[in-house]
C-alpha positions as CSV (number, residue, x, y, z in Angstrom):
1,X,112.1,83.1,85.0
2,X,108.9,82.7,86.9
3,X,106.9,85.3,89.0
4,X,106.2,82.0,91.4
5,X,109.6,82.1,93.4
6,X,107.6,80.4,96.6
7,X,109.9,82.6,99.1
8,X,107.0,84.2,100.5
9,X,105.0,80.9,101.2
10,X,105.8,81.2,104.9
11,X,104.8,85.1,105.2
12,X,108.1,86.8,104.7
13,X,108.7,89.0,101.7
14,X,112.2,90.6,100.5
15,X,112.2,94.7,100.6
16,X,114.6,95.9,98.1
17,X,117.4,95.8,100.1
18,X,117.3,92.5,100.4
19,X,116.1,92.2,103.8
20,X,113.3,89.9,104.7
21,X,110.7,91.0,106.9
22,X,106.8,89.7,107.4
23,X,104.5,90.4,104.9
24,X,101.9,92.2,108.0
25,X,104.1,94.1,108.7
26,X,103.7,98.3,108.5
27,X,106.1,99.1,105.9
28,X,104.9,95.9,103.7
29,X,101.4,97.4,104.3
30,X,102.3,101.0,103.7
31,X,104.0,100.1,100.3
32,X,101.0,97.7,99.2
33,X,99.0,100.4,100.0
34,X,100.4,102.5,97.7
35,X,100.5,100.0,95.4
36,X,96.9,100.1,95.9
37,X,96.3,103.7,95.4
38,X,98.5,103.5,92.3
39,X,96.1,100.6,90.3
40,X,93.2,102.1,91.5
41,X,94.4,105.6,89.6
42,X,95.1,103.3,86.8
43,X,91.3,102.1,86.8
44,X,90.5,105.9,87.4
45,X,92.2,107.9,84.6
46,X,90.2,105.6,82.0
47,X,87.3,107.8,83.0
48,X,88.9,110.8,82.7
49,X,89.6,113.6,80.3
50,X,92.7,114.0,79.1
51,X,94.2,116.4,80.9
52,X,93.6,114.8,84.8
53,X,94.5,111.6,82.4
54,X,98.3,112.9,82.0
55,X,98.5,114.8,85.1
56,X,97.2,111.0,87.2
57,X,99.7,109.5,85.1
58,X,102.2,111.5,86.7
59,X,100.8,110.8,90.0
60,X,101.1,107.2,89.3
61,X,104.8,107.9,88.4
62,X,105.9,109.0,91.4
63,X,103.7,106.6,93.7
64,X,106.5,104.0,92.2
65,X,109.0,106.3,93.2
66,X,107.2,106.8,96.7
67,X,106.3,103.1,97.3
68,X,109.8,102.0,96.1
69,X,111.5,104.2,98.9
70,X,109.2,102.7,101.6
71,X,110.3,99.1,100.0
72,X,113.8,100.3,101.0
73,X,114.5,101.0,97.4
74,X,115.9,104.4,97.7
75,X,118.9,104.0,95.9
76,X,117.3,102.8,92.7
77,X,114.9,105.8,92.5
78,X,114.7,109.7,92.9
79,X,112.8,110.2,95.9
80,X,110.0,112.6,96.6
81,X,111.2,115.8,96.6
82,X,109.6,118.9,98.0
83,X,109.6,120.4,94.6
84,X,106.6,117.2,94.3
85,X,105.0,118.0,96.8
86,X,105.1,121.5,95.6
87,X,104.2,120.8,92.0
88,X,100.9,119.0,93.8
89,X,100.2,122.0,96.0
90,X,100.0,124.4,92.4
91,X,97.8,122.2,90.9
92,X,95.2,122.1,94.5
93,X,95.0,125.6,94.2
94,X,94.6,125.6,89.9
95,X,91.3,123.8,90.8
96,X,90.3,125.5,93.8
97,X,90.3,128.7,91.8
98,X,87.3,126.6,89.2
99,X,85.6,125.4,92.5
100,X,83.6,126.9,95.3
101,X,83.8,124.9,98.0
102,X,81.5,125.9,100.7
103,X,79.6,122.6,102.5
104,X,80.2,118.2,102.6
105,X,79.9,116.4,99.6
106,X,78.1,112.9,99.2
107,X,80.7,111.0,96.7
108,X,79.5,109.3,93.4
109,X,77.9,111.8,91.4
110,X,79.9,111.1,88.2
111,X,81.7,107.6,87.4
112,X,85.1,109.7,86.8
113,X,84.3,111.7,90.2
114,X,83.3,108.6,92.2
115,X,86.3,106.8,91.1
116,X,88.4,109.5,92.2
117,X,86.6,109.5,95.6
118,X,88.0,106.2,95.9
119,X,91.1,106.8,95.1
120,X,91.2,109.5,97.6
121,X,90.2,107.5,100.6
122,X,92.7,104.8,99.5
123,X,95.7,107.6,99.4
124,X,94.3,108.7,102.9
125,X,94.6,104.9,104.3
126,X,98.0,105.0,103.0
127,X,98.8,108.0,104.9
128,X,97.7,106.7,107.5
129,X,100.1,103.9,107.2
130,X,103.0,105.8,106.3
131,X,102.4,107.9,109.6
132,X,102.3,104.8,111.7
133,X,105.4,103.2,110.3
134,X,106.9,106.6,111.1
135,X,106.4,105.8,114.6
136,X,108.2,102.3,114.1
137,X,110.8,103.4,111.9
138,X,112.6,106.4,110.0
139,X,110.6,107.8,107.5
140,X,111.0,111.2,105.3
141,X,108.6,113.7,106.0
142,X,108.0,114.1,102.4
143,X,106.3,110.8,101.9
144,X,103.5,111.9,104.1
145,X,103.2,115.3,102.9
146,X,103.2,113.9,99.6
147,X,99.9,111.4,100.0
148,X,98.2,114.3,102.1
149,X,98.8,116.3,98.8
150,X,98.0,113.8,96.9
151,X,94.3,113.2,98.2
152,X,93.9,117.0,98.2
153,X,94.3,117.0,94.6
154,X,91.8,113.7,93.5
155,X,89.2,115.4,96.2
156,X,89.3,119.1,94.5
157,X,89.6,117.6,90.7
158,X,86.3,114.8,91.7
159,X,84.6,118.4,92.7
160,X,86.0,119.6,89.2
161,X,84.7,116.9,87.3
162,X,81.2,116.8,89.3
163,X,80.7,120.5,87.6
164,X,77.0,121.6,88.0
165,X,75.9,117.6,88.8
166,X,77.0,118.1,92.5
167,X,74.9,117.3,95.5
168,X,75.8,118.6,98.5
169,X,75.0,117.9,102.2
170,X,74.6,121.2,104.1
171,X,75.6,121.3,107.3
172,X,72.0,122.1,108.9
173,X,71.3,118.7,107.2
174,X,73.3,116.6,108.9
């Protein structure tokens, strides 16, 4: 069976339910987005040591879960569950407790760090989208908290990975 099925030729793409909607439209662009985020992580973790390696990983396993629920997939996955969004939160505050954050931060000081940065803005885009499509449709609450958590986490652990090599923009020179 090919990947080249030519049903999205005209603009229209299937969401998992079957239904066929336009490919611009916000819940096509919140799930690519996503999708995004989640290749991006893939390009990040090859930078990274092992432990953010497995714990991106996991990340990466629930944005398939997320993005599959916003493809109107929810029956074929386990949602996000608070309990995610928790597990998130615990690891935010594991590296807030290594890092002092006290002024802005000009991104790219590392290649593991800068990727991260990245991925961060991406996961904040997607957010973004997920909000707006809340407007449009029904969306559960714990999708957005979810990518909020999410960019907490890759902005705290690219502070992490930055160590000593951080450059930092105080605010009397902005």
């Amino acid at each position: 069976m090919s990947i080249t099925t030519k049903t999205g030729d005209s603009g229209e793409t299937s969401l998992a339910n079957g239904e066929r909607v336009r490919k611009d439209c916000t819940r096509v662009q919140s799930y690519g987005t996503v999708d995004e985020l989640n290749s991006f992580l893939g390009l990040a973790k090859h930078y990274l040591p092992d432990y953010e390696r497995e714990l991106v990983e996991s990340i990466q396993k629930d944005l398939f879960r997320l993005a599959a629920e916003l493809a109107k997939g929810e029956k074929f996955v386990k949602v996000i569950s608070e309990e995610d969004i928790e597990r998130l939160t615990n690891f935010v505050h594991q590296y807030e407790s290594k890092v002092q954050l006290n002024s802005f931060v000009v991104p790219g000081e590392t290649i593991a760090s800068a990727h991260l940065d990245v991925c961060r803005t991406i996961a904040r885009r997607a957010e973004r989208l997920v909000v707006t499509l809340a407007h449009e449709e029904e969306v559960r609450q714990e999708n957005i908290k979810y990518l909020n958590r999410v960019s907490d986490l890759l902005y705290i652990m690219a502070r992490y990975l930055e160590g000593s090599h951080i450059k930092r923009i105080r605010g009397s020179e902005l």
